[in-house]
C-alpha positions, 0 to 999 in steps of 0.5 A, a space after each residue: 691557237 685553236 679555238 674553232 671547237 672544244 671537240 679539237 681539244 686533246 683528251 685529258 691524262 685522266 681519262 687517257 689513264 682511265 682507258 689503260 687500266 680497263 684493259 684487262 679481260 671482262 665481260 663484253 657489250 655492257 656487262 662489265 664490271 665498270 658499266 655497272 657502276 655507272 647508274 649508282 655514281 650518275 644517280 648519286 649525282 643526280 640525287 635521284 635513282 637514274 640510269 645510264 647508257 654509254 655511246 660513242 656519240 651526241 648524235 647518236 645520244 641525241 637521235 637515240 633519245 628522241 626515238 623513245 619519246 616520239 612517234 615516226 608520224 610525230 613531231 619534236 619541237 626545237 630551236 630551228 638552230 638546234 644542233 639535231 635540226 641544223 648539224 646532225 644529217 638528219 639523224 634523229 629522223 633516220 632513228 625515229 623512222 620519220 619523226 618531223 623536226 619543227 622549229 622555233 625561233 628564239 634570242 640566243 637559241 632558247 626556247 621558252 613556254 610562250 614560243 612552244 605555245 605560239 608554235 603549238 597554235 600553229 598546229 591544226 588538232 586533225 589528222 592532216 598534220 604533224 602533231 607535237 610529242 616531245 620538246 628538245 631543249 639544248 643547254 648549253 645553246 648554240 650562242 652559248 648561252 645557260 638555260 636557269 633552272 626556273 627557265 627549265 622548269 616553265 617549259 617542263 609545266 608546259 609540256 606536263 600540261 600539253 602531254 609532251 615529253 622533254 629531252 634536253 641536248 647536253 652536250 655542253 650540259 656541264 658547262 651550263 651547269 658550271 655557269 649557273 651554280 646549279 645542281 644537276 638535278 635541278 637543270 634537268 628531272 626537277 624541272 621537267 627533263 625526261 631523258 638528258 644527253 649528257 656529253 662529255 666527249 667536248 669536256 677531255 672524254 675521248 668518245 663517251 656521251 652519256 644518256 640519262 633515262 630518268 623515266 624508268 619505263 624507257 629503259 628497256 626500249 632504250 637498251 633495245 634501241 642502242 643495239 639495234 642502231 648499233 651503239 652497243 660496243 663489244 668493248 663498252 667498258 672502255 666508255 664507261 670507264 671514260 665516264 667513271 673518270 669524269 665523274 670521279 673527283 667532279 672532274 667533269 665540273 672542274 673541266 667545265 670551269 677552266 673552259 668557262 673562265 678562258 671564254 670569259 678572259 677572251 670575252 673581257 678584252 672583245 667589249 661590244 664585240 660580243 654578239 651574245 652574253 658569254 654563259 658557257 665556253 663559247 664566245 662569238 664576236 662582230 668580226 670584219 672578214 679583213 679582222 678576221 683575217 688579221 687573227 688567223 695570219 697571226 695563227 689563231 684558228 675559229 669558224 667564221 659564224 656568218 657575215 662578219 661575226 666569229 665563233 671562239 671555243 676555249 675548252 678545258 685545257 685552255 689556261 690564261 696563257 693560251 688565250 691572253 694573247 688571243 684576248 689581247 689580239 682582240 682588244 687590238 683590233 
């Protein structure tokens, strides 16, 4: 009856099975044993050599990210209801000593090259202003929507060719990929992703949240930055072996599925309720307060996402028995 947030889902036996088994003596931080598979089964997946740090949290993820791509007197160039704009307390300011957050707008929280570009005009070349570094990207958006690999990769041209480095917020990034067909790969470095905040925490992981380094020269800062900000768990190996499970099997993609497929079964019976198109695990509806009300006497849980308009989570353990009744409370209205 919950459907107010994937991060409310429980965590998935596996990976509950995963975190037993690592707990057995080992070397401590990121020395162990399973921390040091994480960069051949993530570049195995990526195809490609990456690596991969573990933390506890897509803020810190996030922040952390942007910290290697910008300067403090720079800036980073996001949707303005970007997750790091609009929900993270100011973090990745605090992380890069004082980097400017710069909104864009766009349908659907999507940028795209001629938005960045509208914006970059914007900006005087002279020292009297906060100039762009880095682009940020969240795939899957905030309204739920999956950026195509052909959108990717138009922004990832405009940043090469305006000296701008990109990171993408993946929080919900298997979802998007579960969406669109597409590889991985081809959702993040080949088209132009320097550094990718791959979340699992939302998709049945307890606390993991992966951080992809696909610029090798990052990657010592990156390990000196996580201790520094004090993301380096004495007990790591009980986040990379969360991660190692959701990898194995392709878990993680599996999850994202049944997530994707309980948001569209809710989607069917909304109609021109919807408010977006429904391309992830997340549907938001026009809802009047007195429907809206209706739902919840009748149990079901969700955010109210401004005047007169919901926001419904279906997350990886959501089955056709879970939200039937809600589609069809919905249908009822």
């Amino acid at each position: 009856m919950r459907f107010f947030s994937d991060n409310a889902a429980p965590v998935a036996p596996a990976i509950m099975a995963a975190i037993e088994q690592a707990n057995a003596p080992d070397t401590a931080y990121d020395g162990d044993t399973l921390s040091g598979r994480l960069d051949a089964a993530f570049s195995t997946l990526f195809e490609r050599e990456v690596v991969v740090l573990w933390v506890s949290t897509g803020t810190a993820a996030n922040a952390l990210a942007l910290s290697l791509l910008c300067p403090p007197y720079g800036g980073v160039l996001c949707h303005e209801y970007a997750h790091i704009l609009a929900d993270e307390c100011g973090a990745p300011e605090f992380y890069t000593h004082g980097a400017r957050l710069m909104g864009c707008t766009g349908q659907g929280g999507k940028l795209d090259a001629d938005t960045l570009a509208s914006r970059l005009a914007r900006v005087r070349p002279n020292i009297h202003q906060v100039q762009p570094h880095a682009v940020s990207l969240t795939n899957a958006t905030e309204s739920g929507l999956s950026y195509r690999p052909s959108e990717i990769a138009a922004i990832g041209k405009f940043c090469r060719e305006r000296g701008l480095a990109l990171h993408m917020d993946g929080a919900r990034f298997a979802n998007a990929v579960a969406f669109s067909g597409a590889s991985p790969a081809e959702l993040s470095w080949q088209g132009g992703v320097d550094i990718l905040s791959f979340g699992f925490t939302k998709n049945g992981a307890m606390n993991a949240e992966a951080l992809v380094l696909f610029n090798p020269a990052l990657v010592e800062e990156a390990r000196r930055r996580r201790k520094r900000a004090g993301h380096l768990l004495s007990k790591g190996r009980f986040i990379a072996a969360q991660l190692l499970a959701m990898l194995e099997g392709d878990r993680w993609l599996d999850h994202a599925r049944a997530a994707n497929r309980a948001a569209q079964r809710l989607a069917a019976g909304a109609e021109d309720r919807l408010l977006h198109p429904v391309e992830a695990n997340e549907v938001f509806l026009r809802v009047s307060p007195e429907e809206a009300g209706r739902l919840r006497a009748s149990g079901y849980e969700f955010y109210d996402w401004g005047e007169g308009a919901v926001r419904l989570v279906t997350s990886w353990h959501h089955g056709e028995a879970d939200v039937a009744p809600l589609a069809h409370a919905i249908a009822a209205l």
